[in-house]
N, C-alpha and C positions, 0 to 999 in steps of 0.2 A: 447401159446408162440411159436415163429417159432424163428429159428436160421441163420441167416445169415453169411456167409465166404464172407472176401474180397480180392479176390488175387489182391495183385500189383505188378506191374514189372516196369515199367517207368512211372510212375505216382506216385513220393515217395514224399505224401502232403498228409497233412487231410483237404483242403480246394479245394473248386470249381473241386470238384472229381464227375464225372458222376456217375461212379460202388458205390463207398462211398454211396454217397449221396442216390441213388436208395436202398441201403441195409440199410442202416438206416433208411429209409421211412418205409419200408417194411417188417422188421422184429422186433423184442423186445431185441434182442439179436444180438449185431457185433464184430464178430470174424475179425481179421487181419491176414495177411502171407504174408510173404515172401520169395522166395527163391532164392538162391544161386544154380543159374545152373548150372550144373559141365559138362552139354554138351559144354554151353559157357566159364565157368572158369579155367576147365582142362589145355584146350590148354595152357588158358594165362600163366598159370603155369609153363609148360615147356618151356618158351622164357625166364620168368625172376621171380624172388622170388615176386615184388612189382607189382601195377599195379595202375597208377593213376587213371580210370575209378571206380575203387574197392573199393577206399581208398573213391572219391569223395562221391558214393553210401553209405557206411559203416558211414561218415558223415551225413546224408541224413536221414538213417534209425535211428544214436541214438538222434536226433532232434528228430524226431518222437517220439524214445520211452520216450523221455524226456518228450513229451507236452500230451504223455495218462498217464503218472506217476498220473496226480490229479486224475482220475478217475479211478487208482485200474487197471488199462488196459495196454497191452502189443501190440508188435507184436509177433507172432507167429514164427520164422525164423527156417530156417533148409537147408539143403546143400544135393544137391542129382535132381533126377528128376522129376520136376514135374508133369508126369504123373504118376507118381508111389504115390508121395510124397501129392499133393492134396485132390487125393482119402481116401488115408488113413487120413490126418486131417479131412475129412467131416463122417469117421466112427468114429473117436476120439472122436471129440466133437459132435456127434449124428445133424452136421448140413442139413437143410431143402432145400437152398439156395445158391447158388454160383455165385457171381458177382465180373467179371474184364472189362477193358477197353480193345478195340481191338488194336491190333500192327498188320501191315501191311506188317511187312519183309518175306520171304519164310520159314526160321526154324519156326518162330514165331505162324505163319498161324497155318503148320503142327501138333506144337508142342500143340496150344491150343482145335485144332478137335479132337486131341487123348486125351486129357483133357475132353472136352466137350461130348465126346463118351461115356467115362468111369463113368463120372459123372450121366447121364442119362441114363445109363444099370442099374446103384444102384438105379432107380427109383428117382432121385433127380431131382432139378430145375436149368438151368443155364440162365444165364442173362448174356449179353452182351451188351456195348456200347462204341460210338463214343465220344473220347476222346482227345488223340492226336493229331487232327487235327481241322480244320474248316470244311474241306469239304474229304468226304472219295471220293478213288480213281474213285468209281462210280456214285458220285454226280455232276463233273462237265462234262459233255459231248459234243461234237457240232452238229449240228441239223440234223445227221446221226445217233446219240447214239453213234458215235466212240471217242475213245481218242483224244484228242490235243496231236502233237506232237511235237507242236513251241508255246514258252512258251509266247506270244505278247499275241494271239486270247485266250490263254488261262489265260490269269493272268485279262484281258478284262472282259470273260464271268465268272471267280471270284468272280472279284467284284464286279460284277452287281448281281452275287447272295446272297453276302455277304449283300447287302443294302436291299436284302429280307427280311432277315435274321434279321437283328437289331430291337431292341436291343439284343446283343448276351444272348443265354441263362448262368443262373448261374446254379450253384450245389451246396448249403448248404449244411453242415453235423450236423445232428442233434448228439452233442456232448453226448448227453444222453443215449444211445443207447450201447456206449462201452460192451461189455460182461466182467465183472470183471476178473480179470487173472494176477497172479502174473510175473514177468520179471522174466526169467531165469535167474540166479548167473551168467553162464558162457558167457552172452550176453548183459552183461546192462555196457556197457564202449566201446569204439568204440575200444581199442587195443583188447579187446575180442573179439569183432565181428569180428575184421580184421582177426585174430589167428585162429577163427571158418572159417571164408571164404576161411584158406589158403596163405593169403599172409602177408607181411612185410609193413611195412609204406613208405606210399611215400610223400615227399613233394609238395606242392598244392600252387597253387598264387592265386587259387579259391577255397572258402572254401564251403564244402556240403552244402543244406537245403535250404529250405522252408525262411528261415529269410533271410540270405543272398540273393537268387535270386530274393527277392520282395525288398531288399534294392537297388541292383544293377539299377532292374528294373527303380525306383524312381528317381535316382542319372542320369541315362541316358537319361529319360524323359529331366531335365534340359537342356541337350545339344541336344538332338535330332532335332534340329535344323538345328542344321551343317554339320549336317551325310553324306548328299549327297557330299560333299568336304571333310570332316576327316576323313571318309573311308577309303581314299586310300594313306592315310599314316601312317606308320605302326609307328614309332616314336609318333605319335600322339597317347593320349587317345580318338579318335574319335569314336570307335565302344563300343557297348553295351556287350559283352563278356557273353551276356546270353545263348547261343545258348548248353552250356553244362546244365545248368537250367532245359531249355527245353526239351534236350534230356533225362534226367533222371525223368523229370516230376515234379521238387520242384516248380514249379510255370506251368500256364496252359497255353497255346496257346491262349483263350480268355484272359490271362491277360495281353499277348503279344499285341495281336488286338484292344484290348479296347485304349492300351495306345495310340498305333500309329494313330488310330481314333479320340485322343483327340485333336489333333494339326492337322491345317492347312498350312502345307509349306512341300519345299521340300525334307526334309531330313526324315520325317515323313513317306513320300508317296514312297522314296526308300526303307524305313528299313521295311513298310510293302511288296514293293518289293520282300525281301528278306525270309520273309516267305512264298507267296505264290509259289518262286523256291521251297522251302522245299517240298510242295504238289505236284508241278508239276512234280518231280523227284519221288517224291512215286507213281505218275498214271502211269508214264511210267517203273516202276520196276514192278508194279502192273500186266499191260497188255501186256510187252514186258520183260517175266522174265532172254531170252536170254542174256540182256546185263550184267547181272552177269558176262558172262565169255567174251561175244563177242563184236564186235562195233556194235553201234546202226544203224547206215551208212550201211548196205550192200555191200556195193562198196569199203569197206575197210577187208571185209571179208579174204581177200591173205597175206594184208600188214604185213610183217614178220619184227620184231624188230631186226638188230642184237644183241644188249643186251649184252656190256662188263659187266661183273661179278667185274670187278675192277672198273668201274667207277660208277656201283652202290651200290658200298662197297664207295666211294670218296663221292658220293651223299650225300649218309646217314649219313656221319659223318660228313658233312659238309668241306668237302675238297677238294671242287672243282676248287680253284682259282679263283672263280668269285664269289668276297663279298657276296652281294645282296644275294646270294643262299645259300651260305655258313649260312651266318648271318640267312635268315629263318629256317634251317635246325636246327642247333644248337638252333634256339629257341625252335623247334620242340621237339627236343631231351630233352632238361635241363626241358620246364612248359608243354608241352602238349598242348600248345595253338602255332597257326601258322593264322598270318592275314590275310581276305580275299585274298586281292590282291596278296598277297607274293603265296598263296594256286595256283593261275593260274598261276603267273612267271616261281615257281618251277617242277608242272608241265608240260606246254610247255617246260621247260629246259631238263628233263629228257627224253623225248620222245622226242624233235624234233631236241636237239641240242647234246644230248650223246645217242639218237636212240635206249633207253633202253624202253621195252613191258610195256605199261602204268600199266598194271596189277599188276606190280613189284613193282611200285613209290605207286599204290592203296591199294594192299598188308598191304605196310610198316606204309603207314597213317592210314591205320586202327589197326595198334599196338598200334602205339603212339596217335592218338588224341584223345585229354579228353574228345571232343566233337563226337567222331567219331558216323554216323551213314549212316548206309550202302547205301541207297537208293541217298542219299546229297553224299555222298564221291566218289560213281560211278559215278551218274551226272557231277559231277565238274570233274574228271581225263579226262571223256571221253568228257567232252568239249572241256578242254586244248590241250589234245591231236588230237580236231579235229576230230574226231568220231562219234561223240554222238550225241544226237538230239539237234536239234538249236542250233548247236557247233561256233562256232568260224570255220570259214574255214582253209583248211587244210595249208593252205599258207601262215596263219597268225601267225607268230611267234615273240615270246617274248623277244624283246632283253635286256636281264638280264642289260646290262650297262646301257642304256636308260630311264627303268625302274627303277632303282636304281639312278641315276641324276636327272631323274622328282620327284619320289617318298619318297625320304629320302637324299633330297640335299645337308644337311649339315653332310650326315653319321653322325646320332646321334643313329641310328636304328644300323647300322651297327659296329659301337664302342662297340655300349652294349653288342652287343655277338662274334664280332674277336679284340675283346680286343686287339691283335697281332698289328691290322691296326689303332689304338688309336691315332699314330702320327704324319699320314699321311695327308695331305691338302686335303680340302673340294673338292677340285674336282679329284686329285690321289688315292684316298680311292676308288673310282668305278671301278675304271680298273689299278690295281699297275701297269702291265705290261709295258701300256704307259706313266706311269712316265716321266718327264722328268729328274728330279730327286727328290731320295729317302731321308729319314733320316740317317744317317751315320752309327745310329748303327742296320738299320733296313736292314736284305737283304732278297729279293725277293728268294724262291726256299728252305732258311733256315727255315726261322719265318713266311713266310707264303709262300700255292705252286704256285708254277708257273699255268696257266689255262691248266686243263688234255687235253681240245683240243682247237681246232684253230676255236672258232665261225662261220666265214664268211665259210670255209669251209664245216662245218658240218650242217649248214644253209641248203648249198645246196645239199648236201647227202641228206638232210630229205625232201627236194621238191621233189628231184628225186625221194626216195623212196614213198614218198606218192602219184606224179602221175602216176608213174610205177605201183602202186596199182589200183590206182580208173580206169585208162583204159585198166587194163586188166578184174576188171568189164564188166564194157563197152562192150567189145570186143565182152567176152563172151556172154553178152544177144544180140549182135547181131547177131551173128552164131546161 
């Protein structure tokens, strides 16, 4: 008999599971774990009691333990480090075998080599696989073996590989295999789990699991159609809202691919678009890990933000005076979901029109998005901002009223969350200021602010200040 451990971390499913699937092959005996990293959970901790990422997960895992209940079988869970914490479950239950799927982020990398170290000192076996993704960061290259750095040639040579590739491979989990193991009392109800993790309940407009992200999945297929035009309107149920699924792993990236593969049109062929950004942003995190903190641009290496502290206090809470932003923000804040399109508005607005350090607007999104996931959340700020690889140029700025008049024309988007500006005419509700006039009992500056700055002006501060950057690059590599 050989014993098998399955650590999982974003990949919370017992279907079409690489690491699963392979330890179930493979051994008589499948141990599950999970753990609650208090390298990652700590912090969250000291910003706020609740955390919707937490709650989502805690959802996630008691599906799970609900669906090993027939078979006598649990997960494992425990709160702590897991490099301290693995080791000792694989002397616990005398296991032979350790298999997880790989994560790509920098803690992640770190954190599973010191795993993988410790495991293989005890004389054990570890097993790794490609999970998360379709293509790891060193599968697609161009015909130097160097990175792509412009996402065209790279989404191109993709999916020309991808059509190698078909039919994508599956991962069954041979259900049989579970290792008998009673659910701990203090862990088998999700307000336990939450209590065990640390935190307080938060409310969700996505609910965790495995069921739900293959229901979602299904439901979008229908419309995926229309994608390429319901996209970009945030009022509209046009986008598929799986991307938090994804990130936690209750449904797989092949289940992503296969759908978008099933249909022939264009709404299909943007939404698989949209995942190979996902990859393309983990190759460049991958092989340029400086953009963590820097621009990806070089030439933007000087550009100093000046960064009012008040107006990215106005930002955050949505109080900017310019609907449009307000309204995503406040979405931001209340479900933890923020629309594509609303995601680049907000921020170009922050960086190029309140000149506040993108790092600041990155920051805050990775508090709040339920989807948040590091590699996708740096790529998008430092595009908006004009930085970043195959960014938007730096001169392309977002003008929040324009984009709020194309994009949510009848403020239906923007009613739902400044409920304030509910009475205002379909085309005053973009820009109060220009009103002609207002509601009688509604006043500008009271019930909703005034705009903290003067658009057209601050427009052109952020030209300045971005080519007063780029050629003093310049300058420099010509001296």
């Amino acid at each position: 008999m050989s014993k098998g451990l399955c650590w999982i971390r974003r990949d919370i499913r017992l279907h079409d599971h690489a690491a699963l699937s392979h330890c179930a092959d493979q051994n008589t005996q499948v141990y599950l774990a999970f753990i609650f990293d208090n390298d990652i959970l700590d912090p969250l901790k000291k910003r706020a009691p609740g955390d919707r990422r937490v709650q989502f997960i805690v959802e996630s895992l008691a599906e799970i333990q609900a669906q090993l209940k027939q078979y006598n079988a649990t997960v494992i869970i425990r709160y702590g480090n897991p490099v301290d914490i693995i080791p000792t479950l694989v002397k616990d239950f005398e296991i032979d075998n350790v298999y997880f799927n790989r994560d790509y982020s920098p803690y992640a990398q770190k954190r599973d080599a010191a795993v993988t170290q410790t495991i293989i000192d005890m004389g054990k076996q570890v097993h790794t696989f490609k999970d998360c993704v379709i293509f790891e960061p060193t599968e697609v290259l161009n015909a130097t073996q160097q990175p792509y750095k412009v996402f065209t040639p790279y989404s191109t040579a993709w999916k020309l590989k991808l059509e190698s590739l078909l039919p994508l491979p599956t991962y069954p989990v041979r259900q049989d295999r579970f290792a008998p193991l009673p659910q701990e009392p203090h862990l088998d109800t999700e307000d336990k789990l939450l209590h065990f993790a640390g935190f307080t309940p938060e409310p969700l407009i996505l609910k965790g699991g495995t069921r739900q992200g293959l229901k979602r999945l299904a439901d979008f297929a229908q419309k995926m159609s229309n994608y390429d035009h319901d996209r970009d309107y945030p009022a509209i149920d046009g986008t598929s809202l799986l991307s938090v699924y994804l990130r936690h792993g209750c449904i797989s990236v092949r289940d992503m691919v296969v759908t978008a593969l099933s249909q022939h049109n264009i709404g299909a062929q943007k939404w698989l678009n949209e995942l190979v950004w996902r990859e393309f942003y983990q190759v460049i995190f991958y092989y340029f890990p400086q953009v963590n903190t820097q621009p990806f641009q070089q030439k933007f290496n000087s550009l100093v933000f000046p960064t009012s502290e008040e107006y990215l206090a106005k930002f955050k809470a949505g109080q900017t005076g310019f609907p449009i932003i307000d309204a995503a923000m406040r979405c931001l804040n209340q479900t933890g979901c923020m629309h594509n399109r609303l995601r680049m508005v907000t921020a170009s607005f922050l960086t190029k029109i309140l000149l506040v350090d993108w790092k600041r607007g990155e920051r805050y999104f990775s508090w709040k998005l339920l989807d948040y996931e590091l590699q996708s959340n740096n790529g998008g700020w430092q595009w908006s901002a004009g930085i970043g690889c195959d960014a938007a140029p730096y001169f392309r700025i977002f003008n929040p009223t324009t984009q709020s008049k194309t994009y949510d024309p009848d403020g239906k988007f923007i009613r739902q969350f400044c409920p304030e500006l509910k009475d205002l005419n379909n085309k005053d509700i973009h820009n109060p200021i220009e009103a002609n006039s207002l509601p009688l009992s509604f006043q500008l500056g009271r019930d909703y602010p005034f705009p903290i700055v003067d658009y057209k002006i601050n427009r052109k501060k952020a030209l300045d200040l971005y080519h007063s950057a780029a050629n003093e690059e310049k300058n420099a590599k010509t001296i």
